[in-house]
PAZAPA-4460 file (N, C-alpha, C; in steps of 0.05 Angstrom, whole numbers, plus 32768, in hexadecimal, padded with zeros to 4 digits):
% residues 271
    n_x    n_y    n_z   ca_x   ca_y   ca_z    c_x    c_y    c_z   seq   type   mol
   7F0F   7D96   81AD   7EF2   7D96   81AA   7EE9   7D83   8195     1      X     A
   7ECE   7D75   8196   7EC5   7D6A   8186   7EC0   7D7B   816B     2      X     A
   7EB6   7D68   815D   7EA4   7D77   813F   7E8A   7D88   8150     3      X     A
   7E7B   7D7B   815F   7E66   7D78   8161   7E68   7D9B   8175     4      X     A
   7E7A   7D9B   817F   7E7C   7DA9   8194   7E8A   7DC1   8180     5      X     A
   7E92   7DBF   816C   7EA2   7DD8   815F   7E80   7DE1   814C     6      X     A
   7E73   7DC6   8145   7E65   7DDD   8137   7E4E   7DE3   8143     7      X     A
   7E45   7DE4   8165   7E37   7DEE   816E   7E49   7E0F   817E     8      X     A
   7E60   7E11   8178   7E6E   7E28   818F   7E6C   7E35   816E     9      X     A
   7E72   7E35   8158   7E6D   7E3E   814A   7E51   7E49   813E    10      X     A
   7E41   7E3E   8146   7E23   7E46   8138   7E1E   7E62   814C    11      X     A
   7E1D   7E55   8165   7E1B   7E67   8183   7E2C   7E7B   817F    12      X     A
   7E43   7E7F   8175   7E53   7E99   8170   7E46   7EB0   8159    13      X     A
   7E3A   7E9B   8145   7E26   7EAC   8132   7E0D   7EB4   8135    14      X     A
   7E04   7EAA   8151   7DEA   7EAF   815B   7DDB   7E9E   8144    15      X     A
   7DDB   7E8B   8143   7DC7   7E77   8132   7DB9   7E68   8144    16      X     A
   7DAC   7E60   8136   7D95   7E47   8145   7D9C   7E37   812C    17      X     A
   7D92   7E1B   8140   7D96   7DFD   8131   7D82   7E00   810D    18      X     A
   7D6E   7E09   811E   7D60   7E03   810F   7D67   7E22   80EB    19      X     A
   7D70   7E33   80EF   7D7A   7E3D   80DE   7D95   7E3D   80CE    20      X     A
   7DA3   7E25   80E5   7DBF   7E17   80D2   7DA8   7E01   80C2    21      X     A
   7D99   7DF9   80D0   7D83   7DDD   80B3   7D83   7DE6   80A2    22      X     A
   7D6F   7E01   80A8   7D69   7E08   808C   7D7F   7E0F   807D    23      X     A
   7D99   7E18   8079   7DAB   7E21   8072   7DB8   7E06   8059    24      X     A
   7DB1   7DF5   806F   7DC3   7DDC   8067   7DA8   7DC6   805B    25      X     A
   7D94   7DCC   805E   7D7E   7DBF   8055   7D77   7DA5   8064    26      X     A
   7D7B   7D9D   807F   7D7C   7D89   808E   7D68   7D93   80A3    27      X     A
   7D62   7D7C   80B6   7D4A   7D8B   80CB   7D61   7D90   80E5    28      X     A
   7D50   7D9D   80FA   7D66   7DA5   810D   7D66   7D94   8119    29      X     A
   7D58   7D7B   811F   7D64   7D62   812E   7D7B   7D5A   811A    30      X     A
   7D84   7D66   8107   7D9C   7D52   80F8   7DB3   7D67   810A    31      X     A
   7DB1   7D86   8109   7DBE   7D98   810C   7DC6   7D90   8131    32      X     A
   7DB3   7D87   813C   7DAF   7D7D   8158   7DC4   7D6E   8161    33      X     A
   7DC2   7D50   814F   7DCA   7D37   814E   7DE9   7D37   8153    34      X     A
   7DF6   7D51   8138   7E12   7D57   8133   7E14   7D67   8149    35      X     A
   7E0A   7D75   815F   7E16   7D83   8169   7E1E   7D75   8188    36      X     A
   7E04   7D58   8186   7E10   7D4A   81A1   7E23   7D2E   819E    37      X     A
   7E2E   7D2D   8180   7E38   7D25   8178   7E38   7D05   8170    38      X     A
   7E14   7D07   8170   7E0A   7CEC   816A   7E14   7CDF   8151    39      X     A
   7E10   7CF7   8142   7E16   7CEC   8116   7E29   7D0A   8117    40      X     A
   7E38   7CFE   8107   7E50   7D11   80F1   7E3C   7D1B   80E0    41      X     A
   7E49   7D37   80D4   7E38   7D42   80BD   7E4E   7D31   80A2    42      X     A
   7E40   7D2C   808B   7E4F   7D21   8077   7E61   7D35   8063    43      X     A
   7E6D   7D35   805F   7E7F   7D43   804C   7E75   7D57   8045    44      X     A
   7E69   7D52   8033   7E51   7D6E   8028   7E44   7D7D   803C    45      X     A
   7E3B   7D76   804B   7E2E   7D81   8069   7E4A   7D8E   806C    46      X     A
   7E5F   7D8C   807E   7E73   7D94   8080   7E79   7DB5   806E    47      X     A
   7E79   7DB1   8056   7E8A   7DBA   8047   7E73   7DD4   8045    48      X     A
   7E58   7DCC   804B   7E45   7DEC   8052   7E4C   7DF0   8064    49      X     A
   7E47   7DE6   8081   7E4E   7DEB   8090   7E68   7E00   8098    50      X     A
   7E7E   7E02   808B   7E8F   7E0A   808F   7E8C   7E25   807C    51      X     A
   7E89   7E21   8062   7E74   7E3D   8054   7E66   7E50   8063    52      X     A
   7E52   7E42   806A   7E3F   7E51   8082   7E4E   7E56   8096    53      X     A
   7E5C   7E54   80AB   7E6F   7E5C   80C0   7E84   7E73   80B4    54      X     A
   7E84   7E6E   8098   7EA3   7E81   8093   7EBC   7E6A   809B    55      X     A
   7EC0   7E60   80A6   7ED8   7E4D   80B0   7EE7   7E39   809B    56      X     A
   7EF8   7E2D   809E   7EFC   7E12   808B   7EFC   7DF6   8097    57      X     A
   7EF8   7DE8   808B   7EE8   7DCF   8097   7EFC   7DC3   80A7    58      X     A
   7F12   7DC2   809F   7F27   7DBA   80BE   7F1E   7DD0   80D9    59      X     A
   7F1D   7DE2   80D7   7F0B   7DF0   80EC   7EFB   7DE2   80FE    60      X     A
   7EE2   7DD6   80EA   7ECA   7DC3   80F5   7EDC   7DA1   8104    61      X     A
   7EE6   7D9B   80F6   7EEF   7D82   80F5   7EFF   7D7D   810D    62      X     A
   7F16   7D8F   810F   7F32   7D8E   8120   7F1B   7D8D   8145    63      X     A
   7F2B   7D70   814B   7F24   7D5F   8168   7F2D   7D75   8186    64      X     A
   7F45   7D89   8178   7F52   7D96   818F   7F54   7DB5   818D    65      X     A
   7F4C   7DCB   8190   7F53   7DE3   818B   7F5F   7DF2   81A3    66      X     A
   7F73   7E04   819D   7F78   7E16   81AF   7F6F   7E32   81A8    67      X     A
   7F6E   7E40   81C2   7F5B   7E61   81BA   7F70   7E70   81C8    68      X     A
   7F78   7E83   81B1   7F89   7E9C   81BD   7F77   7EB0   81C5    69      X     A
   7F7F   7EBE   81D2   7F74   7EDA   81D8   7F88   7EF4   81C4    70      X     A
   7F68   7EFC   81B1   7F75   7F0D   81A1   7F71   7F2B   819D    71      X     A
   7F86   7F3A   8193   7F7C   7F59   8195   7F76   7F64   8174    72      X     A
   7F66   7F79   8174   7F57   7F84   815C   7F74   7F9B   8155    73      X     A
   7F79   7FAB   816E   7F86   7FBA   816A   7FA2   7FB8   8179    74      X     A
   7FBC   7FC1   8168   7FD1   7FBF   817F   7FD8   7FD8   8182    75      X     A
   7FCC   7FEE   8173   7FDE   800C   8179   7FC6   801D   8185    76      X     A
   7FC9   8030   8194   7FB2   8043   819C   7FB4   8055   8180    77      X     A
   7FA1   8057   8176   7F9C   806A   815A   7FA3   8091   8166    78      X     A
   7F9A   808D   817C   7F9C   80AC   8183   7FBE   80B8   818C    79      X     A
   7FCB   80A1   818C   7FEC   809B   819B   7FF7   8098   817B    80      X     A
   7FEB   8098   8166   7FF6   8092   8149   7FF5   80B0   813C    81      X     A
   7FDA   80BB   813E   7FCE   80DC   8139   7FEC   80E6   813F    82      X     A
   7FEC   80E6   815A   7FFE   80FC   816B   8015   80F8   815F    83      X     A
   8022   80D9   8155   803F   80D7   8151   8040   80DF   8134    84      X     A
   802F   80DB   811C   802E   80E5   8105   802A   8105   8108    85      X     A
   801C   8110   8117   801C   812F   8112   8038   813E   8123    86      X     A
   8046   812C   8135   805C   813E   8145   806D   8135   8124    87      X     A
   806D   8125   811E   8087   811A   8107   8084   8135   80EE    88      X     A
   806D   8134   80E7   805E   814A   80D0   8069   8165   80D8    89      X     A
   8065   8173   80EF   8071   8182   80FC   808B   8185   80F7    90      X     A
   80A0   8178   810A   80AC   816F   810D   80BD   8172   80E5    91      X     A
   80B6   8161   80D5   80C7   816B   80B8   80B5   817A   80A6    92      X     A
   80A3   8188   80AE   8095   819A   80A7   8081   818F   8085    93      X     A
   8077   8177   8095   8069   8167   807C   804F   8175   807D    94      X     A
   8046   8187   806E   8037   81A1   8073   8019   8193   8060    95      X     A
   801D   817D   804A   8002   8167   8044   7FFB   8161   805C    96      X     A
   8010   8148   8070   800B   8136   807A   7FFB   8145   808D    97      X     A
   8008   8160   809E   7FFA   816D   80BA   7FE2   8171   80AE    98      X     A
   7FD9   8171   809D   7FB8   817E   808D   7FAC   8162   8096    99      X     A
   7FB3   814C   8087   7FA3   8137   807C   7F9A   812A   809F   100      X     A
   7FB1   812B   80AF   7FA9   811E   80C4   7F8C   8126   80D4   101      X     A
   7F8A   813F   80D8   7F75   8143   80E7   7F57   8145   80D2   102      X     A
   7F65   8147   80BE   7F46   8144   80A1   7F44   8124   80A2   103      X     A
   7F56   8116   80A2   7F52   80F2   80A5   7F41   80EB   80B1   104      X     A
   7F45   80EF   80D3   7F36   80F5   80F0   7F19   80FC   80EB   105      X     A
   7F1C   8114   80E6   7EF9   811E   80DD   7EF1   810C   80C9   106      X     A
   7EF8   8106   80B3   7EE7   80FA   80A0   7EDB   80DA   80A1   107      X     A
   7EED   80D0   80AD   7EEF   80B3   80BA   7EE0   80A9   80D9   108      X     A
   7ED0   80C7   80E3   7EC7   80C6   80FA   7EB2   80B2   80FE   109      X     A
   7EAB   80A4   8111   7E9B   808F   8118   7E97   807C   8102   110      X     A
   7EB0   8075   80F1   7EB2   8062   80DC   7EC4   8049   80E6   111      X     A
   7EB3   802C   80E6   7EC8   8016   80F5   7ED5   7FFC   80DC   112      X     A
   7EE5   8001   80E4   7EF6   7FDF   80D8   7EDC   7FC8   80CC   113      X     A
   7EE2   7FC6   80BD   7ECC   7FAA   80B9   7EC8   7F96   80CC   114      X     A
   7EB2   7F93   80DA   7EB1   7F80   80EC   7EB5   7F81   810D   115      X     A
   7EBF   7F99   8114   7ECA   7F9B   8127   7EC2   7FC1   8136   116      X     A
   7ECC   7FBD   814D   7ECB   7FDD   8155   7EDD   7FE5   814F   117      X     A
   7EF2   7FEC   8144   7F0B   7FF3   8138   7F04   8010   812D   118      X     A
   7F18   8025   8136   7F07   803E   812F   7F10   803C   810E   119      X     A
   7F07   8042   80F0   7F16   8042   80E0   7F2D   804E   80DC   120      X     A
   7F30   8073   80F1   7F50   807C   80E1   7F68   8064   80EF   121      X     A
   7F59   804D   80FD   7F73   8041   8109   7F84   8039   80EE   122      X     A
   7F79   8033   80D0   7F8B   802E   80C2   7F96   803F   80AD   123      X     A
   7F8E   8058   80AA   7F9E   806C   809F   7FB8   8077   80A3   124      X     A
   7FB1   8073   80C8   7FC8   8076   80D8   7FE0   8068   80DC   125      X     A
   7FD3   8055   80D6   7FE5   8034   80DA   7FF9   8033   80C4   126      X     A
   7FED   8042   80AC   7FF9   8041   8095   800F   805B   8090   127      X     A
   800A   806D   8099   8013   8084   809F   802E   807D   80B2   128      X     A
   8029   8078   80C3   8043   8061   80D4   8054   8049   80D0   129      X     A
   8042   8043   80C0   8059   8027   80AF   8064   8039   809D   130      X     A
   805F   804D   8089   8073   805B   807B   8088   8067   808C   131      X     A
   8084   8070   8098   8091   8085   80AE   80AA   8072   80B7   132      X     A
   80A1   805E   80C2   80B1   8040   80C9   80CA   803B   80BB   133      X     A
   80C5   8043   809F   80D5   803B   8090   80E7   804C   807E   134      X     A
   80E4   8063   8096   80F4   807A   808D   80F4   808B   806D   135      X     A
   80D4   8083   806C   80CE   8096   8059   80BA   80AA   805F   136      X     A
   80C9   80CC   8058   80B3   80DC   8066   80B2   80ED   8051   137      X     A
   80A2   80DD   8039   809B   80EF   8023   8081   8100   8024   138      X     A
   807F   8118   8027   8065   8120   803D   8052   811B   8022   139      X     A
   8049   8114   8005   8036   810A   7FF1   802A   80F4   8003   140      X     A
   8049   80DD   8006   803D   80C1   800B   8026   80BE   8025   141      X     A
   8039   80CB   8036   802B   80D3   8051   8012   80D9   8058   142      X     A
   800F   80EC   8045   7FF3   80F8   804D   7FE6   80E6   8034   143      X     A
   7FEE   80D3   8019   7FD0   80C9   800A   7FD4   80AF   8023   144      X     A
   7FE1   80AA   802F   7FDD   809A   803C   7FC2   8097   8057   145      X     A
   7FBE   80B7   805B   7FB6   80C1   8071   7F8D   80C5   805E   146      X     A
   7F99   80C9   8048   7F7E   80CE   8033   7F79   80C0   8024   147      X     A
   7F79   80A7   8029   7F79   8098   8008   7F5C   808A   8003   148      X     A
   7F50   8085   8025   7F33   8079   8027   7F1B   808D   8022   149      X     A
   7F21   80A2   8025   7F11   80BA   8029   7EF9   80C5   8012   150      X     A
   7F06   80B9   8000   7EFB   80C0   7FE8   7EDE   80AC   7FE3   151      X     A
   7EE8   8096   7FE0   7EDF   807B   7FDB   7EC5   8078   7FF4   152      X     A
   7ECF   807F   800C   7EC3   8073   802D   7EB9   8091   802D   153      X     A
   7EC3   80A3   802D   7EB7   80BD   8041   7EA2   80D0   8032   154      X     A
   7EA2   80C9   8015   7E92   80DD   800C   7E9D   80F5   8003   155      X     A
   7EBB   80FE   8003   7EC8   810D   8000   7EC9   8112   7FDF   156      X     A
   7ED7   8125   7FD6   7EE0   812B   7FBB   7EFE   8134   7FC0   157      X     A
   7F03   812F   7FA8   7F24   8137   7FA5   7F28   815B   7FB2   158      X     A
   7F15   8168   7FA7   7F12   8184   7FAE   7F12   8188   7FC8   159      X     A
   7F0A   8175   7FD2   7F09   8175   7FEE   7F21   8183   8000   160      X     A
   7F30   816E   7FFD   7F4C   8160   8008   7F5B   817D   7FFD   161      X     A
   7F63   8186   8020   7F79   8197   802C   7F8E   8194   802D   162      X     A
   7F95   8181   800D   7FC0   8182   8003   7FBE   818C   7FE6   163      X     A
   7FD8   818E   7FDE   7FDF   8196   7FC3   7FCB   8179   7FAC   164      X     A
   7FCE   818C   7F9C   7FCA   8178   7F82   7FD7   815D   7F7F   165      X     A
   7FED   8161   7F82   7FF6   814D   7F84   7FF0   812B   7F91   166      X     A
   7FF5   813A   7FA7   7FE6   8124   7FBC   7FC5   8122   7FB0   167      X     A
   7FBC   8134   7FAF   7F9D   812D   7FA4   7F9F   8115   7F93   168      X     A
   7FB2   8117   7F7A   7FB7   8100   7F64   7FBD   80EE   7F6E   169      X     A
   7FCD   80EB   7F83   7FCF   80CF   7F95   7FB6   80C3   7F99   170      X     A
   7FA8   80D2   7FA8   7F8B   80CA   7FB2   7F7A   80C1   7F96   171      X     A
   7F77   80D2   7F88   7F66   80C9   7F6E   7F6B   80B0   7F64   172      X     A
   7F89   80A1   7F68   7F9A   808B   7F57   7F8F   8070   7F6D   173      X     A
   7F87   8079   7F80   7F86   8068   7F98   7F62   805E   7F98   174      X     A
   7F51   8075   7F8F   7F2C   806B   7F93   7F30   8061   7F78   175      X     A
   7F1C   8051   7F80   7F0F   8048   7F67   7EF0   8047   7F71   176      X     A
   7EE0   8042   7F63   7EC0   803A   7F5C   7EB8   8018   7F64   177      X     A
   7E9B   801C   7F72   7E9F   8005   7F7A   7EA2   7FEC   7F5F   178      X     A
   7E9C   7FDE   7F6D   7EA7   7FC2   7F51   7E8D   7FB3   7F54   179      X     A
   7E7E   7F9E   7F4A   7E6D   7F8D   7F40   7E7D   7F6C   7F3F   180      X     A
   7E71   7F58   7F48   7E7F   7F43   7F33   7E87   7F42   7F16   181      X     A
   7E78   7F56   7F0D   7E7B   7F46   7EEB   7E96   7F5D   7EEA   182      X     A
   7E95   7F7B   7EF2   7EA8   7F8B   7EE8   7EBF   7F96   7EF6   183      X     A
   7EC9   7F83   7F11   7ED6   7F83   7F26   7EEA   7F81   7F12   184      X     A
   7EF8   7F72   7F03   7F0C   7F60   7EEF   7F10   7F80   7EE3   185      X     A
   7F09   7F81   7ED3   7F0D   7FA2   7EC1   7F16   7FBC   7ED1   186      X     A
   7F03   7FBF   7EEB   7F11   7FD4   7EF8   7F23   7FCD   7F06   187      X     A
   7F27   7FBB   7F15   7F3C   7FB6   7F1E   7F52   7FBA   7F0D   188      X     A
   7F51   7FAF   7EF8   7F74   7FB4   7EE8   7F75   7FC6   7EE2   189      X     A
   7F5D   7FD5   7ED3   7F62   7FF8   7ED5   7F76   8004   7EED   190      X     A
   7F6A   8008   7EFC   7F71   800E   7F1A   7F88   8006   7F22   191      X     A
   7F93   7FED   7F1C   7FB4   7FEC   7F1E   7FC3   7FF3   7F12   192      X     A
   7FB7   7FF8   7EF2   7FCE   8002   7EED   7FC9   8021   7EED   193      X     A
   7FB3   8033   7EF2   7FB7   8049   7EFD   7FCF   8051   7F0E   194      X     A
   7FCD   8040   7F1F   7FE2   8044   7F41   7FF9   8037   7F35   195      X     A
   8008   8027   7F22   801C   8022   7F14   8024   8036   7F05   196      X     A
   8020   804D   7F04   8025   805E   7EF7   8033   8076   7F07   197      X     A
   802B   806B   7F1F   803A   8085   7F38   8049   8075   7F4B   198      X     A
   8063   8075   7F49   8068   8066   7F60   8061   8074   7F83   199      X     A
   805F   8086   7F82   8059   8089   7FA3   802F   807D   7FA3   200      X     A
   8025   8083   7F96   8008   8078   7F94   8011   8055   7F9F   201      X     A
   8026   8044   7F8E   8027   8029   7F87   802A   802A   7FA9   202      X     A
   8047   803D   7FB2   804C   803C   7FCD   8038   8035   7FE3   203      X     A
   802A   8049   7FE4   8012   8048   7FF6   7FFF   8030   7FF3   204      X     A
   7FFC   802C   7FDA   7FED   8019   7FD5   7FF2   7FFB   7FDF   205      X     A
   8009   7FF2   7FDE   8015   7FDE   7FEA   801A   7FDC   8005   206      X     A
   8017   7FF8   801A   801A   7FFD   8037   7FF9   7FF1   8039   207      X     A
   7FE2   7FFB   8026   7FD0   7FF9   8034   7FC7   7FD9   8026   208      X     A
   7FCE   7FCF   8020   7FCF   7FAF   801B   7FD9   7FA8   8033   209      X     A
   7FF3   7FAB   8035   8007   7FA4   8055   7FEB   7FA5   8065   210      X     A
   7FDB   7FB5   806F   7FD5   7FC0   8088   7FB8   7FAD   8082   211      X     A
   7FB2   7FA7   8071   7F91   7F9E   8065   7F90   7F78   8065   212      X     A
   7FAA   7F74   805F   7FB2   7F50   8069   7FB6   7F54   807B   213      X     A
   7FBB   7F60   808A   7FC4   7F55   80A8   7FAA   7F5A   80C0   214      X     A
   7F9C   7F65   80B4   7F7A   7F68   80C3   7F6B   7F53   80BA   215      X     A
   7F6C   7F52   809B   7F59   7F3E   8086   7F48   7F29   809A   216      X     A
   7F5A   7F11   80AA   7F51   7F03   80BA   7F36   7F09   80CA   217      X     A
   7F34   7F25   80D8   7F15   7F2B   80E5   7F08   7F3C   80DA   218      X     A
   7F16   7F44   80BC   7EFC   7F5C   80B4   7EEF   7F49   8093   219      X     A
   7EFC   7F36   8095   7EF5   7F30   8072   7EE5   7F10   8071   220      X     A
   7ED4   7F05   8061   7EC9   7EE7   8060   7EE0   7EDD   804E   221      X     A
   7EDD   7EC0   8055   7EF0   7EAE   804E   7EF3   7EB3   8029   222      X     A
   7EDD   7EB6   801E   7EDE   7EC1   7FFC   7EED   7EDE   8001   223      X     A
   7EE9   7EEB   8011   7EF6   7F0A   8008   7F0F   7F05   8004   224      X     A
   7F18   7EF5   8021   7F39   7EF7   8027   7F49   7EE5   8011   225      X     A
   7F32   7ECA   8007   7F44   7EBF   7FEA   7F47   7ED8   7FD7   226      X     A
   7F32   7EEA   7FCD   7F34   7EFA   7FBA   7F48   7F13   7FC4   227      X     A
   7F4C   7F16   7FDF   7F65   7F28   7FE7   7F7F   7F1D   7FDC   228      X     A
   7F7B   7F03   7FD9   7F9D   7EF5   7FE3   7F9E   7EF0   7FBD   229      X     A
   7F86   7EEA   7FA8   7F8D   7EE8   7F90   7F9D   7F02   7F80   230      X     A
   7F85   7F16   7F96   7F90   7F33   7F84   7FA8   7F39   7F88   231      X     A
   7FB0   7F30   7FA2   7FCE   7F44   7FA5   7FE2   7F2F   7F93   232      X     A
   7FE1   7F12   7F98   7FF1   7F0F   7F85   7FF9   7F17   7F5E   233      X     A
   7FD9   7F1B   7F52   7FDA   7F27   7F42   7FDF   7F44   7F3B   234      X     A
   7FDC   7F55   7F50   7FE6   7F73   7F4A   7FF2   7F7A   7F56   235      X     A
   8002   7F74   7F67   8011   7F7D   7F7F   802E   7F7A   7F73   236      X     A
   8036   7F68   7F61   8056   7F65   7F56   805B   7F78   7F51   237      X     A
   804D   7F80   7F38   8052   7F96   7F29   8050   7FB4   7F33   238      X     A
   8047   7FB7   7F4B   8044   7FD1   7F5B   805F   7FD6   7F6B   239      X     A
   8066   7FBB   7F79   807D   7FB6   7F87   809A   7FBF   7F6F   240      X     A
   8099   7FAE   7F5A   80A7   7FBB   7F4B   80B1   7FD4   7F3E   241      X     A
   8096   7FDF   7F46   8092   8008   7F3A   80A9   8010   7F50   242      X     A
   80A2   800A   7F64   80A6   8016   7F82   80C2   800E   7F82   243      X     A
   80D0   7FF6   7F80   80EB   7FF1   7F7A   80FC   7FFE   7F6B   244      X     A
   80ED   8013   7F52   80FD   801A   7F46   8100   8037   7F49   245      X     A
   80F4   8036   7F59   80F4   8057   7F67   810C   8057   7F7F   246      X     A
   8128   8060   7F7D   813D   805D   7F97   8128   8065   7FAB   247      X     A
   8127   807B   7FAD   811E   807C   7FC6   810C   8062   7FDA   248      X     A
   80F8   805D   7FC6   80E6   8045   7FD6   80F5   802D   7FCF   249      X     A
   810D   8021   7FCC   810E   800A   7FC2   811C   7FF6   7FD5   250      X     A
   8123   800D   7FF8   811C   7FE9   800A   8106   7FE9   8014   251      X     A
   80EE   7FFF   800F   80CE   7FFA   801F   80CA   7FE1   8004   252      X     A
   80CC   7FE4   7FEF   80C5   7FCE   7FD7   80C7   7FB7   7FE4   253      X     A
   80E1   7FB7   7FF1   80EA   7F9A   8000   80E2   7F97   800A   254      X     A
   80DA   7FA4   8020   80CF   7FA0   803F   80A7   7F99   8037   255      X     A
   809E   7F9F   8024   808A   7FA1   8024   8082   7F84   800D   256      X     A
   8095   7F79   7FFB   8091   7F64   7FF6   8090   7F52   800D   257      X     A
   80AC   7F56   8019   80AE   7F36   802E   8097   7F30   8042   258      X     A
   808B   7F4D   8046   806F   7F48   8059   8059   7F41   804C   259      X     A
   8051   7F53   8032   803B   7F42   8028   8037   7F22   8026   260      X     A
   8055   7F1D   8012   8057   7EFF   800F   8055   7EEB   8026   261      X     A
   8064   7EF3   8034   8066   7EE8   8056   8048   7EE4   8062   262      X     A
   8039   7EF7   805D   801D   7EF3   806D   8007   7EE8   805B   263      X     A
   800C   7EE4   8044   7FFD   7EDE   8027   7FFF   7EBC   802B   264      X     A
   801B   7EB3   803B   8027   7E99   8039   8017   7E91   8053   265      X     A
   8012   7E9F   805B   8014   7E97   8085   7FE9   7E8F   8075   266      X     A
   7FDD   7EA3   806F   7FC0   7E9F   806C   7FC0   7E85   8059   267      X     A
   7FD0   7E83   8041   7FC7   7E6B   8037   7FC6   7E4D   803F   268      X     A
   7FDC   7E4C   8056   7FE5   7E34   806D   7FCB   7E2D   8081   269      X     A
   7FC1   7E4A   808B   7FAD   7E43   8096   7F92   7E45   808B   270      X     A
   7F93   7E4E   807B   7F72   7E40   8069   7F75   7E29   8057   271      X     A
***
C-alpha cells in the first residue's frame, strides 16, 4: 500500500474525517486530501503527528507493502478455564481457590478487557492456569491469582474476600491506589517493594505481567505499552529474584523471566 492509502485506511478505521485529522495536525483538509490521493507526501513532522494521532509508528505510515493477518482477542474459552480450575481445586482440595473462583466470576461480571469485548475474568483465569501449568498448586497463589483485580477494579474490600487471611495479604500486596503523573514514581516503588517482600505475592505478580504483555498490543496506546515495557524492566528483576529464591517457585522464576524478556524483545523490534 501506498502512504497515501495507509493514512486514509487508517483515519477510516478511527472513524475520522479529513477534516478533523487538519485540525489535529493544523493543515486544511485539502492538504489531508492531497496525502491521501497521493498527490504530496506529508513532511517529516506531518508524519511524525500523524503517527501520534493514529497510535501507530511512522514505518507503519510509510512502509509501500503490508500484509494483514487475521487475528484473535481470545485463544481459551474462559468458561472451559472456570471448569478446569474448579475440577483441579476440587480435585487437591484447594479450599481458597474453590471460593475465589465463583466470587472472581460475580465480581468481574459484565467487566471487559481494555479495548475489546473480552469478558474480564478471561484473565484471572488465564493466570490461574498458567500457574497450574507449571505445576504449582499452592492454593494462596491460586486463588490471589483468581483475586488480585478485585479490589482495585470491583469495588471490593479485603473483608470482602471468601479466603483466609492470608491470601487476603496477598491481595492487599497486589492493589495499589490509583497513580497521577507527578506521584506514579513514589507509589510505584512503594508497591514493589511491598510484593518483594512476599514471594508468592512477587509470584503472581509476574504471572500477571506474563498475561498483561502478551494482550498489551490491543488493550494499551503506544505511550502505555513503552511505560509497560520501562517498568517491567525496572521492577520485575528483583521480584523474579524473590521468587528464585524460594525452591519451590524457582523453575516458574525461569520460565517466567524467559517469556517476559522474550516478548519485551519481540515489542521493542517492532516499534
Amino acid at each position: 500500500m501506498s502512504i497515501g492509502s495507509n493514512i486514509r485506511r487508517m483515519r477510516e478505521e478511527r472513524k475520522l474525517t479529513q477534516e478533523q485529522v487538519a485540525d489535529q495536525l493544523d493543515v486544511t483538509f485539502q492538504a489531508v486530501s492531497s496525502w491521501e490521493r497521493d498527490e504530496y507526501r506529508p513532511d517529516t513532522e506531518k508524519l511524525i503527528r500523524l503517527a501520534k494521532l493514529f497510535d501507530v509508528s511512522v514505518s507503519a505510515l510509510v512502509e509501500e507493502r503490508r500484509s494483514f493477518f487475521r487475528t484473535k482477542e481470545t485463544i481459551y474459552d474462559w468458561q472451559h478455564m472456570k471448569t478446569y480450575v474448579k475440577a483441579t481445586a476440587k480435585t487437591l482440595a484447594l479450599k481458597d481457590t474453590l471460593k475465589a473462583v465463583d466470587y472472581a466470576v460475580e465480581a468481574h461480571k459484565d467487566q471487559k478487557r481494555k479495548k475489546s469485548d473480552v469478558p474480564y475474568i478471561y484473565h484471572p483465569l488465564n493466570m490461574a492456569c498458567h500457574v497450574l501449568s507449571m505445576s504449582i498448586t499452592d492454593d494462596q497463589v491460586i486463588a490471589a491469582c483468581l483475586l488480585h483485580d478485585v479490589i482495585e477494579d470491583c469495588g471490593k474490600s479485603l473483608d470482602d474476600l471468601p479466603v483466609r487471611n492470608e491470601t487476603r495479604e496477598i491481595v492487599r500486596l497486589l492493589s495499589h491506589v490509583k497513580t497521577t503523573d507527578e506521584n506514579r514514581d513514589e507509589i510505584m516503588t512503594a508497591y514493589y517493594e511491598g510484593i518483594a517482600s512476599d514471594p508468592k505475592a512477587a509470584l503472581v505478580k509476574c504471572v500477571d505481567r506474563c498475561n498483561n504483555i502478551t494482550t498489551m498490543c490491543w488493550g494499551l496506546r503506544r505511550e502505555r505499552i513503552y511505560r509497560m515495557i520501562k517498568e517491567t524492566e525496572q521492577y520485575f528483576p528483583l521480584l523474579l529474584d524473590v521468587i528464585k529464591a524460594e525452591s519451590a517457585f524457582n523453575n516458574a522464576a525461569w520460565l517466567l523471566k524467559y517469556q517476559m524478556e522474550s516478548m519485551l524483545e519481540i515489542y521493542k523490534r517492532l516499534m
